[in-house]
Residue frames relative to the residue before (quaternion, step in Angstrom):
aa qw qx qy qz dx dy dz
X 1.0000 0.0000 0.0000 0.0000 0.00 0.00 0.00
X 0.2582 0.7404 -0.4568 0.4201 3.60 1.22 0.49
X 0.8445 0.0632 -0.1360 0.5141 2.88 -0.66 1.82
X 0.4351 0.4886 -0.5190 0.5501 3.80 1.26 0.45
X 0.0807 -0.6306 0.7520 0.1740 3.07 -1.59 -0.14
X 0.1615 -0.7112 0.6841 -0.0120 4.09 -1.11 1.45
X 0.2623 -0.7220 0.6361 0.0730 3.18 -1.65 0.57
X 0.0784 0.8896 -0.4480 -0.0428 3.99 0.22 1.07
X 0.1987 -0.6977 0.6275 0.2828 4.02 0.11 1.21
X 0.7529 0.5927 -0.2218 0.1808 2.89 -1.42 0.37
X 0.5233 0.8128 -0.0832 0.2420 2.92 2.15 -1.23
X 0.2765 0.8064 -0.3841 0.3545 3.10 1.83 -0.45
X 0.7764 0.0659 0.2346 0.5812 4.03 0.27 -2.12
X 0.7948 0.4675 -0.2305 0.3109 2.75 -1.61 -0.34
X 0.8204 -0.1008 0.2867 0.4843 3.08 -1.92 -0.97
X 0.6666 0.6110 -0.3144 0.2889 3.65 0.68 -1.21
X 0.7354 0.3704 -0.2362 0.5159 3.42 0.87 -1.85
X 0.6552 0.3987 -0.4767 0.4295 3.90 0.82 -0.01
X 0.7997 0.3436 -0.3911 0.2990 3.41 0.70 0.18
X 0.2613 0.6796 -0.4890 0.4805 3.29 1.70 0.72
X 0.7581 0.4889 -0.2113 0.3762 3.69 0.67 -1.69
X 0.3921 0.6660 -0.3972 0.4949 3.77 1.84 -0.10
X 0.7612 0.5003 -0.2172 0.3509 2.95 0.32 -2.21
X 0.7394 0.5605 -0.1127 0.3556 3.31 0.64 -1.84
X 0.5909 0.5184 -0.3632 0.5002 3.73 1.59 -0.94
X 0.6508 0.5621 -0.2623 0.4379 3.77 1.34 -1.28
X 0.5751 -0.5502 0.4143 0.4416 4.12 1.27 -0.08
X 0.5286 0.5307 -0.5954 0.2905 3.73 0.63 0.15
X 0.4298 -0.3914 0.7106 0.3965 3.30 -2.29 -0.14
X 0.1154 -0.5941 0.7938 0.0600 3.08 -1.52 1.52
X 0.0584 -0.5374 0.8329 0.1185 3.01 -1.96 0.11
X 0.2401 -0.6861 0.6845 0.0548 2.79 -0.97 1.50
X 0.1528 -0.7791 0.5980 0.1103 3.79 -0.63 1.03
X 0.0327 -0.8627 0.4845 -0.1411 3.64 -0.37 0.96
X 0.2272 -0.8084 0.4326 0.3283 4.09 -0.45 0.31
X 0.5747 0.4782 -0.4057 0.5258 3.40 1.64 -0.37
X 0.2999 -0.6809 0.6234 0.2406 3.74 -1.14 1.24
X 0.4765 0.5750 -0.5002 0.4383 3.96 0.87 -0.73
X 0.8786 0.2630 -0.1446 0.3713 3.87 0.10 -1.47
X 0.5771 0.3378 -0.5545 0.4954 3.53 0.91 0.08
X 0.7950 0.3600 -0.4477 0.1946 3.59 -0.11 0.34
X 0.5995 0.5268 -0.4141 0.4377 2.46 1.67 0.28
X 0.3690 0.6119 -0.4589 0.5280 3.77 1.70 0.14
X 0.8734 0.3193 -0.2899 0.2265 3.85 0.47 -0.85
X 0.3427 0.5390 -0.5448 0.5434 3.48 2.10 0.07
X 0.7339 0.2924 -0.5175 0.3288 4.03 -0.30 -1.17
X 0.7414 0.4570 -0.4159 0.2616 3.91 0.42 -0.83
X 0.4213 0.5780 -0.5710 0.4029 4.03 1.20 -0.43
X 0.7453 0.5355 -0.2943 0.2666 3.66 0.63 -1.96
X 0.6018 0.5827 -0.2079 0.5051 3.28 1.08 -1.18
X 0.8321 0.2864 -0.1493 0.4509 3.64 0.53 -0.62
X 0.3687 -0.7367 0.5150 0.2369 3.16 0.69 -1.13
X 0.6588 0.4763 -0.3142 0.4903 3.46 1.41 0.07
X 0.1992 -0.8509 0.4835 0.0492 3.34 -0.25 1.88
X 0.5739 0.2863 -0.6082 0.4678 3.65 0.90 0.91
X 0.0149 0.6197 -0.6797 0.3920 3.63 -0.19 1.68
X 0.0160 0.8263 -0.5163 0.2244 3.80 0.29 1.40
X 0.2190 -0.7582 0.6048 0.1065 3.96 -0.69 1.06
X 0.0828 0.7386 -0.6689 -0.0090 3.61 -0.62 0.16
X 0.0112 -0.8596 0.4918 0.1383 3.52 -1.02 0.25
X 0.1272 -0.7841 0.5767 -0.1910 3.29 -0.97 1.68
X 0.1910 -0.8044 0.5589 -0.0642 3.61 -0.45 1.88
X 0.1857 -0.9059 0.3684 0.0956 3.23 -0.08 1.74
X 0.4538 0.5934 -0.4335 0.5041 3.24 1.53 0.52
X 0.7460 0.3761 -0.2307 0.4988 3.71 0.90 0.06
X 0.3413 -0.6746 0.5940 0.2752 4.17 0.15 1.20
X 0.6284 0.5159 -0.4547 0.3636 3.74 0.10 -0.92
X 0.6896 0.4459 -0.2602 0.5079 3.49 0.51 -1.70
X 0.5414 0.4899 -0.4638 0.5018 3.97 0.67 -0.61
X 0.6454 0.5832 -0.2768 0.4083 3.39 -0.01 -1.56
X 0.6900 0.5753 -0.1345 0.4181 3.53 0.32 -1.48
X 0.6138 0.4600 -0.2014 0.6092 4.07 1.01 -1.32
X 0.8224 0.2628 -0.3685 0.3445 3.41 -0.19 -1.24
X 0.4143 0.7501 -0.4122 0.3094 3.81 1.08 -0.43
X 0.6457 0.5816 -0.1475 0.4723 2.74 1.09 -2.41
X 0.6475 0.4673 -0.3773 0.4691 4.24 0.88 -1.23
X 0.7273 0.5694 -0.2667 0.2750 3.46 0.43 -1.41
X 0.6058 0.4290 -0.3842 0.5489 3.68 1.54 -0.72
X 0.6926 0.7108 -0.0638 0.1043 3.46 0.66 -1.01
X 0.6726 0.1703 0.0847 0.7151 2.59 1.72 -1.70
X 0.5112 -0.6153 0.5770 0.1647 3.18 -1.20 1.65
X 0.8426 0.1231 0.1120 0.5122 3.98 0.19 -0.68
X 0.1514 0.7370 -0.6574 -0.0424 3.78 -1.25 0.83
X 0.5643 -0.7177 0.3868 0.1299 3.26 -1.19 1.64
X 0.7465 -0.0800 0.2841 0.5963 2.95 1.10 -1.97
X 0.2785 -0.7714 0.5711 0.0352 3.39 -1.03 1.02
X 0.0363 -0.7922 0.6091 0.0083 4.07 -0.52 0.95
X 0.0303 -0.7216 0.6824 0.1121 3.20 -0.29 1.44
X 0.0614 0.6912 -0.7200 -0.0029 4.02 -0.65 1.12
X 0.7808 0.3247 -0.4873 0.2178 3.53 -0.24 -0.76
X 0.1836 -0.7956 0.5321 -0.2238 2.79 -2.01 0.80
X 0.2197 -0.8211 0.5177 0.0973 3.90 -0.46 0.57
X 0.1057 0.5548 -0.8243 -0.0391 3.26 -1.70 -0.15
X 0.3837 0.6229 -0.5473 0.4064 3.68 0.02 1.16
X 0.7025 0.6533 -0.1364 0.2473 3.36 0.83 -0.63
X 0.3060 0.8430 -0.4382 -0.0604 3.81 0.73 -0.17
X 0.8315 0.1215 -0.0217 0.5417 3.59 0.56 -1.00
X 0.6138 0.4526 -0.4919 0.4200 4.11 0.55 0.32
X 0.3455 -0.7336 0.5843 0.0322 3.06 -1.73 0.70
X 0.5510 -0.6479 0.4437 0.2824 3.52 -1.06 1.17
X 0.6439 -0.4417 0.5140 0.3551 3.53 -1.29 0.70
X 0.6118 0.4565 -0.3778 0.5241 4.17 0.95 0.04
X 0.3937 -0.6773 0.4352 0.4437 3.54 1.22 -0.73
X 0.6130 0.5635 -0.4564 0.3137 3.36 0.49 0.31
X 0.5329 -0.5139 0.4163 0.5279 3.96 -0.87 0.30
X 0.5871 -0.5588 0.5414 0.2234 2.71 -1.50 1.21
X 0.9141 0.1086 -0.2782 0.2742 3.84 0.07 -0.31
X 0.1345 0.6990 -0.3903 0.5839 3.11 2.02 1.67
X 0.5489 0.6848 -0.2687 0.3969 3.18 0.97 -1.12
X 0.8388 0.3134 -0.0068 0.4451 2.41 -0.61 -2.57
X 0.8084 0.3340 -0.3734 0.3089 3.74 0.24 -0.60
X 0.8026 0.3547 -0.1519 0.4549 3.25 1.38 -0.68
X 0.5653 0.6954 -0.1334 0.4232 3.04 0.70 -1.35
X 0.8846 0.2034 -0.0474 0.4170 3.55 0.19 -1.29
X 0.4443 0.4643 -0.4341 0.6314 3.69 1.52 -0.27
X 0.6487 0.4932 -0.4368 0.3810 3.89 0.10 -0.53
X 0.7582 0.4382 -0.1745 0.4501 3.02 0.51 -1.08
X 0.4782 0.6758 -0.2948 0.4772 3.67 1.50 -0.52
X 0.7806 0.5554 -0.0925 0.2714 2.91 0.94 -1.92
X 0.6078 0.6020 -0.1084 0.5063 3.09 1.82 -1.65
X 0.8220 0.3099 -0.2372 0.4147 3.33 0.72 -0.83
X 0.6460 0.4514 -0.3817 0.4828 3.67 1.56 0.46
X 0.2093 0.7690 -0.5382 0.2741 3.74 1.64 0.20
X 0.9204 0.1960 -0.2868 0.1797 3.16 0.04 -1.06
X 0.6998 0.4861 -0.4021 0.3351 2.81 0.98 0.91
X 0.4903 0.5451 -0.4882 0.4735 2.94 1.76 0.71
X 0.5387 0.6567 -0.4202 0.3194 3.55 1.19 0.41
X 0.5556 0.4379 -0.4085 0.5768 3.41 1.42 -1.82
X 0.5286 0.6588 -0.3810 0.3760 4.53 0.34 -0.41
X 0.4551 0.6886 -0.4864 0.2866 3.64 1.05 -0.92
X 0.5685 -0.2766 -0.7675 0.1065 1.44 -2.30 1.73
X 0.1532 0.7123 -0.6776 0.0999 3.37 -0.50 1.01
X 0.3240 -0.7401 0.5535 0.2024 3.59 -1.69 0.62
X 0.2637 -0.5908 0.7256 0.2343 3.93 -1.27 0.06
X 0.0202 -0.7251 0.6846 0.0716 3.78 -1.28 0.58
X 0.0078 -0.7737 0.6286 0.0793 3.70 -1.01 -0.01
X 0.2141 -0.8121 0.5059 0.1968 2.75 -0.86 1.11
X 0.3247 -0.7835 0.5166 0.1177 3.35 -1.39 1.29
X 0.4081 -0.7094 0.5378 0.2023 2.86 -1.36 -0.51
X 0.5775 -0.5744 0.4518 0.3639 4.08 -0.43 0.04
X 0.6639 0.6546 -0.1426 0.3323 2.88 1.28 -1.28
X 0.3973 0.7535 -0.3102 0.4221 3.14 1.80 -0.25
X 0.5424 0.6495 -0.3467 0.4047 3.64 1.45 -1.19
X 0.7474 0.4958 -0.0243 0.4416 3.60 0.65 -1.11
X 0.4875 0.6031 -0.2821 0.5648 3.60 1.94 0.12
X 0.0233 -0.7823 0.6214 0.0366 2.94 -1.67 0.46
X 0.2955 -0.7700 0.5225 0.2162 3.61 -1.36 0.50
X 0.0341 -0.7760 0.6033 -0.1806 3.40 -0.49 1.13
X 0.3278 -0.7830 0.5205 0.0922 3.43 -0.16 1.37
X 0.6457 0.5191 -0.2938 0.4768 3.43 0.75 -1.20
X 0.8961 -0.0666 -0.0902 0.4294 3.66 0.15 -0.49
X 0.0362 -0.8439 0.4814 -0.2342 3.60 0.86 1.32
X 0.7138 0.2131 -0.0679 0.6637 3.67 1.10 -0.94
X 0.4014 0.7214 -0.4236 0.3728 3.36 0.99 1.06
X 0.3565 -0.7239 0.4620 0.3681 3.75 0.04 0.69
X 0.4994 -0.6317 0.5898 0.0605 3.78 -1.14 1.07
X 0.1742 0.8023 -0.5273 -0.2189 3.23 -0.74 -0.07
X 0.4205 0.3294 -0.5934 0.6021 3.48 0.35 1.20
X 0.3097 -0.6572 0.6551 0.2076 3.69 -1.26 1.08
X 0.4814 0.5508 -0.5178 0.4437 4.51 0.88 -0.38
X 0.5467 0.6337 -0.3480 0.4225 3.81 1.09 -1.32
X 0.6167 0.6521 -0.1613 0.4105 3.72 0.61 -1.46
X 0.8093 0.3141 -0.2059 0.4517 3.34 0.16 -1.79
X 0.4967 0.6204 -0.4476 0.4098 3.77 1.72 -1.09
X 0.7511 0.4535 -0.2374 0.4169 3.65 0.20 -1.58
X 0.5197 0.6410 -0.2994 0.4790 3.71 0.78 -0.56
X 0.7605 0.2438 -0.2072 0.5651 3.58 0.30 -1.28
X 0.6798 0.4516 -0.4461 0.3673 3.67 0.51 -0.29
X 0.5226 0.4452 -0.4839 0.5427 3.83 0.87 -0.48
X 0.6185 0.4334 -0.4975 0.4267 4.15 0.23 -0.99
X 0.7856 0.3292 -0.3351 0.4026 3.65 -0.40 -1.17
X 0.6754 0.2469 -0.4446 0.5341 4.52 0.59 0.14
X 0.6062 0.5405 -0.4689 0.3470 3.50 0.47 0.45
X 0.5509 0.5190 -0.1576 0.6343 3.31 2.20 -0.83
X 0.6174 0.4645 -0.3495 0.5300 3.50 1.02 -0.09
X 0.4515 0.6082 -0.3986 0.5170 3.58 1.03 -0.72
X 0.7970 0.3791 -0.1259 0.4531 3.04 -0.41 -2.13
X 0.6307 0.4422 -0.4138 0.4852 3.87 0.14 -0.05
X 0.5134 0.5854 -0.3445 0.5244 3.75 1.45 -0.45
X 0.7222 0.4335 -0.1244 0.5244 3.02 0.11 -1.73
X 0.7634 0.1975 -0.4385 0.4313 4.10 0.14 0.12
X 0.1219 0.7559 -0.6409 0.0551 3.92 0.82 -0.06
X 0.9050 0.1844 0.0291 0.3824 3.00 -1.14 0.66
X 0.3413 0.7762 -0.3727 0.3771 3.49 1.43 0.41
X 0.0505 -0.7185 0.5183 0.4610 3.03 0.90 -1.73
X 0.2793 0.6027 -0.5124 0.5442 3.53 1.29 1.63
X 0.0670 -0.7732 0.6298 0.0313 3.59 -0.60 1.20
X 0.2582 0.7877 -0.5500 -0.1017 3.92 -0.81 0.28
X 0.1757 -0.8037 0.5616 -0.0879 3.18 -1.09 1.32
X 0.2926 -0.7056 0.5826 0.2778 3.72 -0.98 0.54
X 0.2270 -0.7677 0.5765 0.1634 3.18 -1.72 -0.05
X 0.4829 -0.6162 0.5603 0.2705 4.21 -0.84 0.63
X 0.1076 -0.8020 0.5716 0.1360 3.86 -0.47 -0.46
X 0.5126 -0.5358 0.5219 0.4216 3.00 0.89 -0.49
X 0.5015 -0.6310 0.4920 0.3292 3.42 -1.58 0.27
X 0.1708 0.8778 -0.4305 0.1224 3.79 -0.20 0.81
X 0.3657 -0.8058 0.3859 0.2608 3.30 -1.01 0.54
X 0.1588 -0.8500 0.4887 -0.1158 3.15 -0.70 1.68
X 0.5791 -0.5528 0.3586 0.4801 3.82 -0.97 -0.02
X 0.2836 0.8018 -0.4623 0.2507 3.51 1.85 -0.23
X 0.7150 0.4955 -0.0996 0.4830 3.68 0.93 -1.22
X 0.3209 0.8686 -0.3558 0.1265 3.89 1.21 -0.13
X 0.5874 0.5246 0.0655 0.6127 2.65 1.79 -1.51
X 0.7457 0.3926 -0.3846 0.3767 3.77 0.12 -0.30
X 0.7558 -0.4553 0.3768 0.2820 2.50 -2.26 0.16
X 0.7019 -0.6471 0.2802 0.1007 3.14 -1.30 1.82
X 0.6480 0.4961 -0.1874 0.5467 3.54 1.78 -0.11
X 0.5380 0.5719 -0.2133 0.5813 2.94 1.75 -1.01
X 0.7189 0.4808 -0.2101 0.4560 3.69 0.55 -1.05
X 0.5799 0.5861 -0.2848 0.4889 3.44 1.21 -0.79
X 0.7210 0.5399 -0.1370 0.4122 3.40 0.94 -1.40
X 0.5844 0.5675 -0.2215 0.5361 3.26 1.58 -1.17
X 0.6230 0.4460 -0.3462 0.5414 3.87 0.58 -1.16
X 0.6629 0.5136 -0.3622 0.4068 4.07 0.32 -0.65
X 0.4946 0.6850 -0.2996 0.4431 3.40 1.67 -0.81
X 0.7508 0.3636 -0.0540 0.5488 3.11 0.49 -2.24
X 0.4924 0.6876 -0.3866 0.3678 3.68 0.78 0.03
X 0.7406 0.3608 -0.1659 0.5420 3.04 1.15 -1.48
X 0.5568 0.6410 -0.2673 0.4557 3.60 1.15 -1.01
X 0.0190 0.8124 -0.5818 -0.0343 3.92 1.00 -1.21
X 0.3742 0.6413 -0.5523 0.3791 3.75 0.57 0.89
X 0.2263 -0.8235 0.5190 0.0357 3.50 -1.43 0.59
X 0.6231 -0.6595 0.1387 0.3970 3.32 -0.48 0.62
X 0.7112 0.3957 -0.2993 0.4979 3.04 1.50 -0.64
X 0.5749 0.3825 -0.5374 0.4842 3.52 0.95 1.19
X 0.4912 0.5312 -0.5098 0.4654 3.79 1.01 0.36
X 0.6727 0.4948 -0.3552 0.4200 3.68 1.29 -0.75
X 0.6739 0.4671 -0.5294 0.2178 3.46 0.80 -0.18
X 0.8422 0.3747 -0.3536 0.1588 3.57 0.25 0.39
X 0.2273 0.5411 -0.6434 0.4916 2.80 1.99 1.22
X 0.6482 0.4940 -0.4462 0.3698 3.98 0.24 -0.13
X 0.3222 0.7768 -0.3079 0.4450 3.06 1.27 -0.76
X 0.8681 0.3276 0.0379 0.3709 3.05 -0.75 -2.01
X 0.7930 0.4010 -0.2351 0.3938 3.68 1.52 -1.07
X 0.6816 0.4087 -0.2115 0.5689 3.27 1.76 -0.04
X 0.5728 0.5787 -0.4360 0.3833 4.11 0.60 -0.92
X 0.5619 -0.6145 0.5282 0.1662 2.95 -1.45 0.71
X 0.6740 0.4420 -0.3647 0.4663 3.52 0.68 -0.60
X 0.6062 0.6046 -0.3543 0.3761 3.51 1.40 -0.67
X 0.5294 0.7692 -0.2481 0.2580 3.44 1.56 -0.83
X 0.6234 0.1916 -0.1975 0.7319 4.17 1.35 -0.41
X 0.4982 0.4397 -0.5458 0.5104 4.31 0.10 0.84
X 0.1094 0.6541 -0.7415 0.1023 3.00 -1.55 1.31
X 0.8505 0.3611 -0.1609 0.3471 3.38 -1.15 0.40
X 0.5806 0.6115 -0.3455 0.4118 3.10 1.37 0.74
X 0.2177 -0.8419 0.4706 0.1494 3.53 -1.19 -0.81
X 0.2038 -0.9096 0.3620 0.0063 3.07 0.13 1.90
X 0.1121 -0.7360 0.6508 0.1486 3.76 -1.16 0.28
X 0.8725 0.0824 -0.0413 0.4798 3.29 -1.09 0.68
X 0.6102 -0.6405 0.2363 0.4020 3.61 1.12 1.04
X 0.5697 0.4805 -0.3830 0.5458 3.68 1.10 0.78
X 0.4605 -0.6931 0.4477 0.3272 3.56 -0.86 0.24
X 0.1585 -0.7562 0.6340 0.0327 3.38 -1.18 0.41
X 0.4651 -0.8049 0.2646 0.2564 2.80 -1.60 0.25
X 0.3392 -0.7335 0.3802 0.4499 3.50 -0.30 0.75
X 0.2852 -0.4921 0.7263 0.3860 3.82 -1.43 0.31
X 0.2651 -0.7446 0.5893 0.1671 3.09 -1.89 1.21
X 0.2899 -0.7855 0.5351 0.1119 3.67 0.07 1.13
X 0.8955 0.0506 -0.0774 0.4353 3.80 0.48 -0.48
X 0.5008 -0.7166 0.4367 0.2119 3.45 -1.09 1.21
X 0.7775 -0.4166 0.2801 0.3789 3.59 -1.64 0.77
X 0.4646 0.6834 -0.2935 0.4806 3.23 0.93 -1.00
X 0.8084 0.3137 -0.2326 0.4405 3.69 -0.47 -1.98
X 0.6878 0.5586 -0.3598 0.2923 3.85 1.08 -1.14
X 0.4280 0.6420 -0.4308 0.4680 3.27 1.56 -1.28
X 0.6935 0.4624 -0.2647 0.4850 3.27 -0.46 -1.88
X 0.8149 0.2025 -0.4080 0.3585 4.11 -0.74 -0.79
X 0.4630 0.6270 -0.4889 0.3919 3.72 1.24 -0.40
X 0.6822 0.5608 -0.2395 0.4035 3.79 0.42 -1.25
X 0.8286 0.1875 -0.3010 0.4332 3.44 0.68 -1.02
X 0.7125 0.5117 -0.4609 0.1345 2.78 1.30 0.29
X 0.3810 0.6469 -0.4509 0.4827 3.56 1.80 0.27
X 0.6420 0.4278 -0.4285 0.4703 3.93 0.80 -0.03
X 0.6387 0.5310 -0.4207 0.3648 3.68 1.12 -0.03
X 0.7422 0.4757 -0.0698 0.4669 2.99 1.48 -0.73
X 0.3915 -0.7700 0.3888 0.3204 3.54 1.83 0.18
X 0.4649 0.7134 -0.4442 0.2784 3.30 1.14 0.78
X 0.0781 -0.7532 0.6224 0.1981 3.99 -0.31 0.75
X 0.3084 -0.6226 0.6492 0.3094 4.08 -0.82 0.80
């Protein structure tokens, strides 16, 4: 990965800062994009030390706020000559019924909403980049989602309801956009992690969280084995002509398609009008 340059949201904890320390051990420029300025620098003193790679770069980019989006990718586009790969990982389940200072649900947003919008406005430079890749991390949980146009920016009131619907609009909006670059020499692919305990949960409900640890209890995965196949997927060669898929456990799989061309068209559109995005 010498001479790449990646971009990991999220990079702060978790799945994220262990796949930053992949990238970064292999010679890429990471930017670790993060909203806490206290912990992405402190994520990029432990990852320079830990690695040795002193282009180990913080930026910070609050995906609950388009402005703050808007504001990062600018900051990439003057900056960086070239992007390789893009990890949209961070994420929430914390969220059920508050809304972002944009008006949109707050955990709509962060999972969907703002990686889209993240994504769209760094394309073109992961194109003049080509062969470059886009990953997202999913989630299973996607099985149990739904798209509903009519009340999408509707408050929820189960916040598990939220993250379900959230990752399913990300992963047919990532199916879209894996359409729409065929042949680009833009790859974009999702990824499973596994079921793990993360700060994703920081914020939820205290029964929910209880239940969840009993999950990851039985599971005994870690984040920095959920990260190996967002690395996987952002570095392997075989991964390098696949778009539009969704891997678990560094193999592909299949995705169940829950919603027709139509519904995606239609959730693509509103969503660039939530986000003030014209393609």
């Amino acid at each position: 990965m010498k001479g790449k340059v990646v971009i990991v949201t999220g990079a702060s904890s978790g799945i994220g800062y262990h796949t930053a320390k992949k990238l970064a051990l292999r010679g890429a420029r990471t930017i670790l994009a993060c909203r806490s300025a206290q912990r992405g620098r402190s994520a990029q003193e432990s990852l320079i030390a830990a690695t040795g790679n002193q282009q180990v770069i913080f930026k910070q980019v609050d995906l609950c706020d388009l402005a703050s989006i808007r504001r990062f990718a600018s900051d990439v586009l003057k900056t960086e000559d070239r992007l390789d790969v893009l990890v949209n990982n961070a994420g929430a389940c914390s969220f059920a019924d508050r809304y972002t200072t944009d008006g949109l649900l707050e955990g709509m947003q962060v999972n969907h909403y703002g990686p889209f919008l993240l994504t769209m406005l760094l394309l073109p430079l992961l194109k003049t980049s080509r062969p470059s890749r886009i990953v997202n991390v999913s989630s299973l949980i996607y099985l149990f989602g739904d798209v509903d146009l009519d009340t999408i920016n509707k408050a929820k009131c189960n916040r598990v309801v939220v993250y379900a619907n959230s990752k399913l609009c990300s992963l047919v909006t990532h199916q879209e956009l894996a359409q729409r670059l065929d042949k680009s020499g833009v790859v974009v692919n999702s990824v499973h992690p596994g079921i793990i305990l993360t700060n994703i949960l920081s914020e939820g409900n205290f029964l929910f969280r209880m239940f969840f640890k009993v999950l990851c209890w039985f599971n005994r995965r870690t984040a920095e084995d959920g990260s190996q196949t967002v690395v996987h997927v952002s570095i392997a060669t075989e991964c390098a002509s696949v778009t539009g898929k969704l891997f678990v456990d560094c193999r592909e799989r299949y995705l169940l398609s829950r919603i027709n061309n139509t519904v995606a068209a239609d959730l693509w559109h509103v969503t660039e009008r939530f986000v003030g995005y014209k393609g």
